[in-house]
C-alpha positions in Angstrom: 6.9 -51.6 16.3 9.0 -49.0 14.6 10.7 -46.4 16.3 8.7 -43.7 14.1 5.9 -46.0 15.7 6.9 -45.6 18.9 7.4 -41.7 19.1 4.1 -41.1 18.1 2.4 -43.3 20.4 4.2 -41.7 23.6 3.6 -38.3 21.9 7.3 -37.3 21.5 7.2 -35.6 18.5 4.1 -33.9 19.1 5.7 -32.2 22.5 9.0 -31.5 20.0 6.5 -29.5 17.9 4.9 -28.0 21.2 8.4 -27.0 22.8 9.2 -25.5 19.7 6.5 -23.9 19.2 6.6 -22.3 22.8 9.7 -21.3 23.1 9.4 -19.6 19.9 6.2 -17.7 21.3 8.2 -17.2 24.7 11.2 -15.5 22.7 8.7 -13.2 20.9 7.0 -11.9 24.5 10.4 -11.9 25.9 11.6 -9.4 22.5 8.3 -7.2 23.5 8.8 -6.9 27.5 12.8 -5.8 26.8 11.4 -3.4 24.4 8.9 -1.8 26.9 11.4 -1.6 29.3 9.6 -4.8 31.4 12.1 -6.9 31.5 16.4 -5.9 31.6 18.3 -6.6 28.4 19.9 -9.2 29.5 17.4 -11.8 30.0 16.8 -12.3 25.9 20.4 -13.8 25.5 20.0 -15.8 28.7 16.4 -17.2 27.5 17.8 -18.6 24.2 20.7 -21.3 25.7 17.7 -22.1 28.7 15.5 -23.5 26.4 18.0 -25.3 23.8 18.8 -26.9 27.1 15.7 -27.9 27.9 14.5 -29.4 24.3 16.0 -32.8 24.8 14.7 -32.6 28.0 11.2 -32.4 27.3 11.9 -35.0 24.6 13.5 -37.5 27.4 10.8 -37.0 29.6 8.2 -37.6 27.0 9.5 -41.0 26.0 10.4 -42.4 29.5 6.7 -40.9 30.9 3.4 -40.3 30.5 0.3 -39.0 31.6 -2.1 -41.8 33.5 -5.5 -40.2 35.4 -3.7 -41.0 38.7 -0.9 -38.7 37.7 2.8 -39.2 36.0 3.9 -42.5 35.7 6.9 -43.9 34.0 6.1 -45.4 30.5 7.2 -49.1 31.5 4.6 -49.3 34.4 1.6 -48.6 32.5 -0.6 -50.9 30.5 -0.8 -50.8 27.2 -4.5 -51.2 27.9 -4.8 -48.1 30.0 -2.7 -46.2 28.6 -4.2 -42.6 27.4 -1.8 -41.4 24.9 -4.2 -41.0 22.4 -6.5 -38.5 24.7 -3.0 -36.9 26.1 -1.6 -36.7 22.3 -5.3 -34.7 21.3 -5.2 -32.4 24.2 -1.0 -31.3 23.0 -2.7 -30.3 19.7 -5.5 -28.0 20.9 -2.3 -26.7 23.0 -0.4 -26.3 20.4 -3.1 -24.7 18.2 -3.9 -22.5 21.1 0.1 -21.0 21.3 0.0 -20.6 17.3 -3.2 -18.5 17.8 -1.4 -16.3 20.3 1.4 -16.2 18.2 -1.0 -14.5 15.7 -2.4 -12.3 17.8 1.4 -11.6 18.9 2.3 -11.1 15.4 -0.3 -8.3 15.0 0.3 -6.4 18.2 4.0 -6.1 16.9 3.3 -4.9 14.0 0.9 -2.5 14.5 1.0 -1.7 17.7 4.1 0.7 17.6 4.9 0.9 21.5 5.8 3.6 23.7 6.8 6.9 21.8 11.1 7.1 21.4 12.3 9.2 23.6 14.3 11.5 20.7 11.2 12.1 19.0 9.2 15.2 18.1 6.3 16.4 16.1 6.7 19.7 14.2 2.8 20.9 14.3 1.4 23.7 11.5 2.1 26.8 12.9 -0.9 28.7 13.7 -1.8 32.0 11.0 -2.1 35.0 13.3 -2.2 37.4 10.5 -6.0 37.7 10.4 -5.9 36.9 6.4 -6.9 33.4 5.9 -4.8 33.5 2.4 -1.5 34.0 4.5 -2.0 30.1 5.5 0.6 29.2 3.2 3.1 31.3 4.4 2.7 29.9 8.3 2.4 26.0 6.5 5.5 27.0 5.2 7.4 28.2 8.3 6.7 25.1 9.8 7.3 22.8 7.0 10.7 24.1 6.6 11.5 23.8 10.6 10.3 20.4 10.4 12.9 19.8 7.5 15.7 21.3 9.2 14.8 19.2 12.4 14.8 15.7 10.2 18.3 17.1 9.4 19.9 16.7 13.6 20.9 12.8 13.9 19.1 10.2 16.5 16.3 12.2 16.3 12.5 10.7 14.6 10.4 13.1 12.9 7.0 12.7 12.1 6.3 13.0 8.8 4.6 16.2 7.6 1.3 14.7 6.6 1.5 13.2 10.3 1.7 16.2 12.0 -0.5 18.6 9.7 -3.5 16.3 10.1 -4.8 18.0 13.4 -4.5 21.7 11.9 -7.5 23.4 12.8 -8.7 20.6 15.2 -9.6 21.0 18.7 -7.0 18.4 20.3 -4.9 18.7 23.4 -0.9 18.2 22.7 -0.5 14.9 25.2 -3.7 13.7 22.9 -1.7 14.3 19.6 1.6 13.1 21.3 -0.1 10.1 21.8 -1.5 9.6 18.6 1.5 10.3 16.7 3.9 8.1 19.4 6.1 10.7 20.2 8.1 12.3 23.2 8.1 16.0 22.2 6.0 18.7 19.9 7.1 21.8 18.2 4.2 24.3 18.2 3.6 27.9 17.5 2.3 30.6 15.5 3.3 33.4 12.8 2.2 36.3 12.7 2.8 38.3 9.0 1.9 42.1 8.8 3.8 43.6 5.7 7.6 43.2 5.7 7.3 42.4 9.5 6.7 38.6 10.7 6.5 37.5 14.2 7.5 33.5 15.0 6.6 32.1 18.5 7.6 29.1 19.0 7.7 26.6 22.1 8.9 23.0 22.7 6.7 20.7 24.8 7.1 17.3 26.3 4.8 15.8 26.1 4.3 13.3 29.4 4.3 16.5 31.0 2.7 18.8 29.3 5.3 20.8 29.9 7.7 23.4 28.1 11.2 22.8 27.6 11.6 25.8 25.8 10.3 28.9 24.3 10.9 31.9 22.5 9.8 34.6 20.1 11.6 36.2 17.1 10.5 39.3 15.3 12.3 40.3 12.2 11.7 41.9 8.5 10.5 39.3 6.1 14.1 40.0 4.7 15.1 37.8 7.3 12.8 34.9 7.7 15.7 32.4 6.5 17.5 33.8 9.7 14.7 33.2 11.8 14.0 29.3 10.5 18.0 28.8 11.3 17.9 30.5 14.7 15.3 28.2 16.1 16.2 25.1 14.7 19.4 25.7 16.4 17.8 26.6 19.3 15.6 23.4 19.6 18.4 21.6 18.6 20.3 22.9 21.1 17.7 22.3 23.7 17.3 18.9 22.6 20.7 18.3 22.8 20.6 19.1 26.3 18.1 17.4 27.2 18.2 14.1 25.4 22.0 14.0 24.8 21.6 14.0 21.0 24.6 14.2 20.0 28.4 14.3 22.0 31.0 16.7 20.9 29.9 19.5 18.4 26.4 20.9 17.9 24.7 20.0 14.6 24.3 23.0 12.4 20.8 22.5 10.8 20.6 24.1 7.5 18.1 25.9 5.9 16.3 26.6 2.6 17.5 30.0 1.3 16.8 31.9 -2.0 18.1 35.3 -2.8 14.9 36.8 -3.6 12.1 36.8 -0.8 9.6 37.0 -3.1 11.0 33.6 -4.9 10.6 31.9 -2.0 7.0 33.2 -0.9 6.3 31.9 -4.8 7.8 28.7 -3.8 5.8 28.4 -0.6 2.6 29.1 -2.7 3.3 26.4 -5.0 4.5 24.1 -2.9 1.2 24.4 -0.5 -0.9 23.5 -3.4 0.9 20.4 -4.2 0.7 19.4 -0.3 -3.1 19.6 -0.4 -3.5 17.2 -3.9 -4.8 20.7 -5.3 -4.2 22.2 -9.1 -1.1 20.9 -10.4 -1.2 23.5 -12.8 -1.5 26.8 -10.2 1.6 24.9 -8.6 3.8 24.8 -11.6 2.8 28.1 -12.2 3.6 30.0 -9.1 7.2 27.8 -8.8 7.7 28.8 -12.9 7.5 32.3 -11.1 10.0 31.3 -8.5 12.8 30.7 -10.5 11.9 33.6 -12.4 12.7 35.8 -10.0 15.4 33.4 -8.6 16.6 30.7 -10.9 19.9 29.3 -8.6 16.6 28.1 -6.1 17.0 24.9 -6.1 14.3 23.2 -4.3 11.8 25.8 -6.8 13.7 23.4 -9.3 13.3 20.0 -7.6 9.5 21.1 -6.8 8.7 21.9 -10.3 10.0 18.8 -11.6 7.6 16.8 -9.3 4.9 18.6 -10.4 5.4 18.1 -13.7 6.0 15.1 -13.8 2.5 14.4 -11.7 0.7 16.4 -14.4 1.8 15.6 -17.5 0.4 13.6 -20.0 2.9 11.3 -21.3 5.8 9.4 -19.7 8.1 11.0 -22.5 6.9 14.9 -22.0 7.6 14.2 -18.2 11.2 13.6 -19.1 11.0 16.2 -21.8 10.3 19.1 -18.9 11.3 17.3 -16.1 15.1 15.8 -15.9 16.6 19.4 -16.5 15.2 20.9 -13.6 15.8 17.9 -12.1 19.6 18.1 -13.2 19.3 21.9 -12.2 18.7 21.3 -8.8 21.3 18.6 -8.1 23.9 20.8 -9.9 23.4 23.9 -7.3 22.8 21.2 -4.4 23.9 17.4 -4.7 22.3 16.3 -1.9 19.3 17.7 -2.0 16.1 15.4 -0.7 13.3 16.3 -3.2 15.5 16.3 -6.3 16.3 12.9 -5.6 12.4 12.2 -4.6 11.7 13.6 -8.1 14.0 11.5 -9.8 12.3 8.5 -7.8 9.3 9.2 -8.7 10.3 9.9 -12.8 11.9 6.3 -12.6 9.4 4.7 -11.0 6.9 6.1 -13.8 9.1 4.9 -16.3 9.6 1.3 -15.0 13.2 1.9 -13.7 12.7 0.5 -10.5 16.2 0.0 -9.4 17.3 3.7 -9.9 14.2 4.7 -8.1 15.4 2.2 -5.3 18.7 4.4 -5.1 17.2 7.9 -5.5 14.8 7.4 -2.9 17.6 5.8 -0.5 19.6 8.9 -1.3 16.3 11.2 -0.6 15.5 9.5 3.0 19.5 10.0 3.7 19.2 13.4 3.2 15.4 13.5 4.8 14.8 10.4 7.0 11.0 12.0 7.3 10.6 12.1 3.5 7.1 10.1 3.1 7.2 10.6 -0.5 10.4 9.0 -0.7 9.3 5.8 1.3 6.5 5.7 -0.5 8.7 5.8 -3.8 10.9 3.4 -1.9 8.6 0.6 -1.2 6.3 0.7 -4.5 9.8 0.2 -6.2 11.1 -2.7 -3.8 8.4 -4.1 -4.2 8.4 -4.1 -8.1 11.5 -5.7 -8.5 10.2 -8.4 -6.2 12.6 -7.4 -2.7 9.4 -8.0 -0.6 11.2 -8.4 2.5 12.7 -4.9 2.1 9.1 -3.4 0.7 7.2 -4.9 3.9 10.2 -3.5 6.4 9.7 -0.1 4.4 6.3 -0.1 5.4 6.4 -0.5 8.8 8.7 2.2 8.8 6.4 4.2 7.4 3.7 3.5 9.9 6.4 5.1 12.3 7.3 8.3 10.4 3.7 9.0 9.3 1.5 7.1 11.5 -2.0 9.4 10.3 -0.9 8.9 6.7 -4.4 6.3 5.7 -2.4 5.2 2.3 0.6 3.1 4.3 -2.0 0.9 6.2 -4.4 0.9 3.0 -1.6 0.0 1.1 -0.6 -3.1 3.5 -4.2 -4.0 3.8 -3.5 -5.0 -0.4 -0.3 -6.6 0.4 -2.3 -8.8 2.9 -4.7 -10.1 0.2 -2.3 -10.6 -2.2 -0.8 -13.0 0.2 -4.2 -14.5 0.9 -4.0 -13.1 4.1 -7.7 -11.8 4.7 -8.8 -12.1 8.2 -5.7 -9.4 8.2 -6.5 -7.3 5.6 -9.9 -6.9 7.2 -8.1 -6.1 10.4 -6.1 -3.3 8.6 -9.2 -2.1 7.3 -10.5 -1.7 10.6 -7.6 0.3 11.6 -7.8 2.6 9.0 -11.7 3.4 10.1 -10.4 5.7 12.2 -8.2 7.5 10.7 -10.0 7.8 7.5 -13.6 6.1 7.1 -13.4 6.4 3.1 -10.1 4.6 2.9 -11.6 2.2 5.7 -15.0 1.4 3.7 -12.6 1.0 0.3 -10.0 -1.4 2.0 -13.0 -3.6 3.3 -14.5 -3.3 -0.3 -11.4 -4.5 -2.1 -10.7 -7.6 0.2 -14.3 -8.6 -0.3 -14.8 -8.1 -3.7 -11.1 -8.7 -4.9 -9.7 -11.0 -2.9 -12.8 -13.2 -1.5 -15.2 -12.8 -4.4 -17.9 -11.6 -2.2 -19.6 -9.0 -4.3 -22.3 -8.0 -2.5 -20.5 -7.6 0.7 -18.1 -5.9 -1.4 -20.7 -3.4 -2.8 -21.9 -2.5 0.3 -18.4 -1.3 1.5 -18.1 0.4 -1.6 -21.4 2.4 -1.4 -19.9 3.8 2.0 -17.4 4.5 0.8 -18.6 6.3 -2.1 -20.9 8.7 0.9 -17.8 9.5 2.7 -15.9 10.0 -0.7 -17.8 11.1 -3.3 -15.2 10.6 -6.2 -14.9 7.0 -5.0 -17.8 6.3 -7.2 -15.4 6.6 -10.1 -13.7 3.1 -8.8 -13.5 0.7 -11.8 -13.9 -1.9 -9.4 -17.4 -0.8 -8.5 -18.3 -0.6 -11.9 -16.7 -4.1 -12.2 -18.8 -5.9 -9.6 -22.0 -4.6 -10.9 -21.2 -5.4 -14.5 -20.0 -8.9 -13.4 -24.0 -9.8 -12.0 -25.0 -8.6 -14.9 -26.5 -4.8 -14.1 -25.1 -3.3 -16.5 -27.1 -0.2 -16.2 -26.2 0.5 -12.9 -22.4 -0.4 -13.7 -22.7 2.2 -16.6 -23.4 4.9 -13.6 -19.7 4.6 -11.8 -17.7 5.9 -14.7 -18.3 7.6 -17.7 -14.8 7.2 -18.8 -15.2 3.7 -18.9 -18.7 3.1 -19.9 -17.0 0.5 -22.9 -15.4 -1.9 -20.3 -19.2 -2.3 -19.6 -20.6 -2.6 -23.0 -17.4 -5.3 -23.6 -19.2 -7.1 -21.1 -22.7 -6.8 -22.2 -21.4 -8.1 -25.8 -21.9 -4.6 -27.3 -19.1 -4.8 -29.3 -19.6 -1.8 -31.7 -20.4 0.7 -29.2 -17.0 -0.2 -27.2 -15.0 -0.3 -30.3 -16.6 3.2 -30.9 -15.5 4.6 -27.7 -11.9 3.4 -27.6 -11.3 4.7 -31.6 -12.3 8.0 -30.8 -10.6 8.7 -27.6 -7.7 6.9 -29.1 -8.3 9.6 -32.2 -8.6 12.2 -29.8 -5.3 11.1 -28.2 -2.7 9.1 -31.0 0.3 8.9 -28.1 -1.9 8.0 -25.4 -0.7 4.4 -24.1 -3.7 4.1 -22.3 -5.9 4.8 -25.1 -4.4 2.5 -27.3 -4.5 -0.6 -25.1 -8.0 -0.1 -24.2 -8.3 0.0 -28.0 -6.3 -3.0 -28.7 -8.2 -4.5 -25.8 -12.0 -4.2 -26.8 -11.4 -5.3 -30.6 -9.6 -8.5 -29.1 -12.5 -9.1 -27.5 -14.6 -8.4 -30.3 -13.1 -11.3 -31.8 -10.7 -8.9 -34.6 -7.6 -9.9 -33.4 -5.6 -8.8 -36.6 -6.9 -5.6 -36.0 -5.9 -5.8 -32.3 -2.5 -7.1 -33.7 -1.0 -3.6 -34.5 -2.0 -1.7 -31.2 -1.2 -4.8 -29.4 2.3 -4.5 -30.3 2.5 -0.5 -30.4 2.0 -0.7 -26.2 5.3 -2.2 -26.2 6.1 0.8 -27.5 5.8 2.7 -24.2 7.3 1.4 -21.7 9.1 -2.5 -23.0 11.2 -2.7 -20.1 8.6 -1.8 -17.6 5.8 -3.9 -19.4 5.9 -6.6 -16.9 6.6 -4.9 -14.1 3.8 -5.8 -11.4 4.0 -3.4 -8.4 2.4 -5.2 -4.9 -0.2 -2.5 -4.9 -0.7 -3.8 -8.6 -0.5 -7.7 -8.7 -2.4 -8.6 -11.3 -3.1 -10.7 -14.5 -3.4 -7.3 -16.9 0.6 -7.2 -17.7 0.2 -11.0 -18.2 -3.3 -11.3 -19.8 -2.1 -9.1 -22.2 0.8 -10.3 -23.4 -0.9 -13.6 -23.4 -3.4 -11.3 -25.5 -0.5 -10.5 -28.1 1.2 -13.7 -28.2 -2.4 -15.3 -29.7 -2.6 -12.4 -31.9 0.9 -13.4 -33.5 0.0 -16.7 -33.5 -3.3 -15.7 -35.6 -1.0 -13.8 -38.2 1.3 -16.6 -38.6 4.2 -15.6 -36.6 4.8 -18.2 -34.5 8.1 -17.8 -33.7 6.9 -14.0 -32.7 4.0 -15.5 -30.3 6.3 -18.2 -28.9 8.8 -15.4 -27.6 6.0 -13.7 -26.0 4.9 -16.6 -24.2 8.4 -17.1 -23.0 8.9 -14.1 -21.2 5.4 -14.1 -20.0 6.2 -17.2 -18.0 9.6 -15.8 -17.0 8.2 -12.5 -15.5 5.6 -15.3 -13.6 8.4 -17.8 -12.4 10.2 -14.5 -11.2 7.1 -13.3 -9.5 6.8 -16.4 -7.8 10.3 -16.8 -6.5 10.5 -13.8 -5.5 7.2 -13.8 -3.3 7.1 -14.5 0.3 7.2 -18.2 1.5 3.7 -17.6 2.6 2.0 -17.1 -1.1 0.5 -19.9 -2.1 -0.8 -17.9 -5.4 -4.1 -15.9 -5.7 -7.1 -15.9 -7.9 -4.2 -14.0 -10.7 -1.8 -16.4 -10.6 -4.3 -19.1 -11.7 -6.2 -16.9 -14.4 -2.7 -16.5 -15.7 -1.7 -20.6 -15.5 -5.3 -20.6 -17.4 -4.0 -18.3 -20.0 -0.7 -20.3 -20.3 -2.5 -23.7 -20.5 -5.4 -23.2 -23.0 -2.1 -21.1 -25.3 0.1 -24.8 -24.9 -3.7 -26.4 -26.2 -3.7 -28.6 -22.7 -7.3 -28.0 -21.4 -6.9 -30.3 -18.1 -4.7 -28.1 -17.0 -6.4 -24.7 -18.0 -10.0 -26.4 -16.4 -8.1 -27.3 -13.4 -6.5 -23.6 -13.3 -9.7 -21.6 -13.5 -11.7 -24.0 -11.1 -8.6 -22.7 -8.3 -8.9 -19.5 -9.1 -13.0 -19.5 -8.6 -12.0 -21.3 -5.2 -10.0 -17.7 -4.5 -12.3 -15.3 -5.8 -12.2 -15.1 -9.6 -15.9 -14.0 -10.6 -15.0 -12.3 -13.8 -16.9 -14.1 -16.6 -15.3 -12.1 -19.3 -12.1 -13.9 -18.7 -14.1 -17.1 -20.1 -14.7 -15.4 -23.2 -11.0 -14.7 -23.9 -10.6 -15.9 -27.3 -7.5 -17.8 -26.0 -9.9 -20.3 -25.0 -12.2 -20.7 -28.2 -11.0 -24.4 -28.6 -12.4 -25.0 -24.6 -15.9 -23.4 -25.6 -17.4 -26.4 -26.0 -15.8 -28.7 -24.1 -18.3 -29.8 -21.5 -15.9 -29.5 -18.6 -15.0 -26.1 -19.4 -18.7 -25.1 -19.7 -19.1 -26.9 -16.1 -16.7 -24.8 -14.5 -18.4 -21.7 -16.3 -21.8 -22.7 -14.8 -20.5 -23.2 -11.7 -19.6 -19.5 -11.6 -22.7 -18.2 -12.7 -24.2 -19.9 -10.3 -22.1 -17.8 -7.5 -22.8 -14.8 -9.8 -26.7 -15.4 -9.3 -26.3 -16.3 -5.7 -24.3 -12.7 -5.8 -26.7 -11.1 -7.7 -29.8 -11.8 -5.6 -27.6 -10.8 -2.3 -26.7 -7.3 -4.2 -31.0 -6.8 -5.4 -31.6 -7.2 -1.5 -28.8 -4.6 -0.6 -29.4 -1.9 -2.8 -33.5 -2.0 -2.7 -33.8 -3.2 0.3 -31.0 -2.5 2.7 -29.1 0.3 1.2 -26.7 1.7 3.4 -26.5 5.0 2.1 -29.7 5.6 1.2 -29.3 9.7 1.1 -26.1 9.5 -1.0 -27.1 7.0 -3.8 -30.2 5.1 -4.9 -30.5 2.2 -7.7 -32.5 3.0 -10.6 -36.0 2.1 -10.0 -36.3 -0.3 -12.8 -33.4 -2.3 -11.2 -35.6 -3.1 -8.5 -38.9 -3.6 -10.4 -40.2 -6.9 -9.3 -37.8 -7.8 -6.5 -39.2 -9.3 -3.9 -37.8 -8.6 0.0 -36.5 -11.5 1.4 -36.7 -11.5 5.6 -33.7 -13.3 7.3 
């Protein structure tokens, strides 16, 4: 018998497998305990030599013993004939299964579960508006937005993000509840009172195990002075931090402050900068910081705040350079190191597919503001771009940290987890964010049904939730997808007016679409998106020289960033439509032309691969786009075999089967086998969706199907 025999009848390499995979979970509990404060630090490092020891010792043991019903015997003095190794060997892998599973489960908890609050951590809440004139809230969000700022200035010391800490304004929640919530040690509250030229800032400090202050004061002052005020009670919190947490040794930290030489400038400023805090009219915000620096133009952060507004408003990548970059440049020249000018140039560079300068500027932004969620946000869309998932994942968590409330982070890693094929997680993220926001919950569900497992009408009924708690979700072109894909196209038509020709694309209504697209590209010549969606529906119509032209003019926009797929993003589209173009050439000839565009098609893909973690296997994209590749190399085994995967992962778009890139396939039978076999989940789909919306509609007040969608339907009893 061979000795690779041998160890698997006594079971030695299955216990190598169990010991490792023990120790591995017994490293990770240890790692938790220490962090706690369970166990003393010293017992990780002596854990780690313990059990390298005691591997070959399990293995020696294993080989020279075994398991008999009478109890341990050594190996030589049992008969072959009663020996139980087999039953012994099953039992170590339902062990073994069972210390993966906890592994999982450990895997979550550290992840998510972010521990006991740090003890140099505060919370800046908004300052309550004691002015009696509900239109002075700005003014008291912007007193505590700017103490928060200064505070995320004093080193060792987390900050929750603003988003974080704003979320229970107006809300009827004790401070250790809030603590709790937002895992920290200490809270900065207080109130401003505003009456003319006079203001009046209480503030108090309060640790929050104890619900106890650590300090408090009052300052009243002319509005003159209000820049004063800001400096004197960071300091002072500083101060009393210092004190009690031992911050810092030696000198004090000086916080700094934003100043303007014109009060009025900076009320302006607050004004606009309110507006773009609550996602409300862009073009109120530019206005009233345009009126800041008119009354002040050496303000800098009026400078860095108008840049980021503009570039969030306008229309064109090119007119947001155009307006942008010299405030931008304006701000940096009057302060270097300021944190939204280098969050604006982020955010400018991530729009125009420069992902590694957006990587630097928002580095330099959290250096300046470690609390900046813009910047992280910047930070891990750009990371993950470029393909430095590692780095986008850890940028994540520490999001989750610095702005725990903030719904987008964990709706944001919920996408990550499908793209990974991860789903059981995403749907656990999803849970999560129920709480803190049901709309993002209900979407997050929607999307890892519908995108991820192809289950459309457990998708829909997410979505429809959704849609109630959000009104504007009903825009989603994903909604309007999964209704078009089962074939109601009149209730797909509903979701988005905007859109209504992706919908008549799919109901072959080719002159209608090609309608809508020419005038909205008429009605906007430099529009990007226009002309793709232009270029897109007379593809599909079949006029691919047509297409050819605007096929090429979207290079146009953005070449560098053409293939750029952010996580949040990962798709076919940058693929399918290049794959779109390189036909196109081919059709006019240029072979040489469509050749090149197939080239770095399948670069940007190898790259994408590479760079993905060692747990992507590849999603429903991936194969649409080796479908793409292999019906444009004319080898249809492979394109079948591609497209039958990427049903098997979700794909229920039958448009993609349309794609003139596989004409030659039409009609193969094997090809049209596959096709049937999705319409056949499509109908399954279909039937599940009819009983949903007529029959079990779980939002009935909100939205209702049109009545002849349900004409005939018959309710079906579980």
């Amino acid at each position: 018998m061979g000795l690779i025999s041998e160890l698997r009848r006594r079971n030695v390499l299955r216990m190598a497998v169990l010991y490792v995979v023990a120790a591995w979970l017994i490293m990770q509990v240890a790692g938790v305990l220490i962090d706690l404060g369970s166990l003393p630090g010293w017992v990780g490092p002596s854990i780690l030599p313990l059990l390298v020891i005691g591997f070959p010792i399990a293995l020696i043991f294993s080989w020279f013993y075994e398991i008999t019903p009478e109890g341990i015997s050594l190996e030589k003095d049992v008969d072959r004939a009663e020996s139980i190794t087999h039953v012994t060997g099953r039992r170590l892998d339902f062990i073994v299964i069972a210390l993966l599973s906890a592994g999982l489960i450990l895997f979550a908890y550290d992840k998510w579960w972010i521990g006991p609050p740090p003890e140099k951590s505060i919370a800046v809440l908004a300052f309550e508006n004691m002015s009696g004139d509900p239109d002075q809230e700005y003014f008291s969000d912007g007193v505590s937005d700017e103490l928060l700022n200064v505070l995320a200035q004093i080193p060792e010391l987390t900050v929750i993000s603003r988003s974080s800490a704003f979320s229970f304004k107006g809300k009827d929640v004790s401070i250790p509840q809030i603590a709790e919530q937002l895992n920290v040690a200490h809270v900065l509250e207080g109130s401003v009172r505003r009456d003319g030229n006079r203001i009046r800032i209480t503030a108090q400090l309060i640790e929050a195990s104890s619900d106890s202050h650590l300090w408090s004061d009052s300052y009243d002052r002319d509005l003159d002075d209000v820049f004063g005020v800001q400096e004197e009670i960071a300091t002072a919190i500083s101060d009393a931090l210092k004190l009690r947490l031992k911050l810092a040794t030696g000198e004090v930290v000086q916080p700094t402050v934003i100043k303007t030489a014109s009060t009025a400038a900076y009320d302006a400023y607050l004004r606009g900068r309110d507006l773009i805090n609550r996602g409300q009219n862009a073009e109120g915000a530019i206005r009233h910081l345009e009126r800041s620096l008119r009354l002040d133009n050496s303000f800098a952060p009026a400078h860095a705040l108008l840049a980021i507004a503009i570039t969030y408003n306008a229309p064109t990548l090119e007119e947001a350079r155009r307006e942008a970059i010299s405030h931008l440049d304006r701000a940096q020249e009057l302060e270097p190191d300021l944190a939204e000018a280098h969050g604006g140039r982020a955010v400018l560079a991530r729009y125009a597919g420069d992902h590694e300068s957006a990587i630097e500027h928002a580095r330099a932004a959290l250096a300046s503001n470690p609390s900046y969620a813009d910047a992280m946000n910047s930070l891990q869309l750009a990371l993950g771009a470029v393909g430095r998932f590692e780095e986008m994942e850890a940028t994540i968590m520490r999001m989750a940290v610095a702005d725990p409330m903030n719904a987008g982070t964990r709706f944001n890693y919920g996408w990550w987890l499908g793209v990974l094929g991860r789903v059981e997680e995403a749907h656990e993220i999803a849970d999560q964010l129920l709480a803190l926001s049901p709309s993002a919950g209900y979407w997050a569900h929607a999307q890892t049904s519908g995108i991820w497992q192809g289950k459309i009408a457990e998708a829909l009924s997410w979505a429809l939730r959704a849609e109630a708690a959000y009104p504007a979700n009903r825009r989603n072109a994903y909604t309007m997808q999964w209704f078009s894909w089962i074939g109601e196209y009149d209730e797909a038509r509903r979701v988005n007016d905007e859109r209504k020709y992706v919908v008549d694309v799919a109901e072959g209504r080719f002159d209608e679409a090609i309608d809508a697209t020419q005038g909205r590209m008429q009605l906007n010549p430099e529009s990007g998106r226009a002309i793709t969606a232009a270029a897109n529906v007379l593809y599909a119509a079949g006029r691919i020289d047509e297409a050819l032209p605007l096929l090429e003019h979207t290079l146009d926009f953005a070449p560098d960033a053409f293939f750029v797929v952010s996580p949040i993003e990962l798709g076919i589209w940058p693929h399918r439509a290049m794959m779109r173009l390189a036909l196109a050439r081919r059709n006019a000839g240029d072979e040489e032309g469509a050749q090149a565009a197939a080239r770095k098609t399948r670069q940007n893909r190898e790259d994408l691969h590479a760079a993905m973690p060692a747990t992507f296997a590849g999603n429903k994209f991936s194969y649409e786009t080796e479908a793409l590749f292999a019906a444009f190399d004319n080898d249809p085994d492979r394109a079948i075999a591609a497209l039958k995967s990427a049903i098997l992962r979700g794909l229920r778009d039958p448009g993609l089967f349309d794609d003139p890139l596989f004409e030659e396939l039409w009609d193969v039978p094997r090809f049209t086998a596959v096709r049937e076999e999705l319409d056949a989940i499509l109908a399954a789909e279909h039937d599940k969706v009819l009983q949903l919306i007529c029959f079990n509609n779980p939002t009935p007040d909100n939205w209702q199907p049109l009545p002849e969608t349900c004409e005939g339907v018959v309710e079906r009893h579980p």
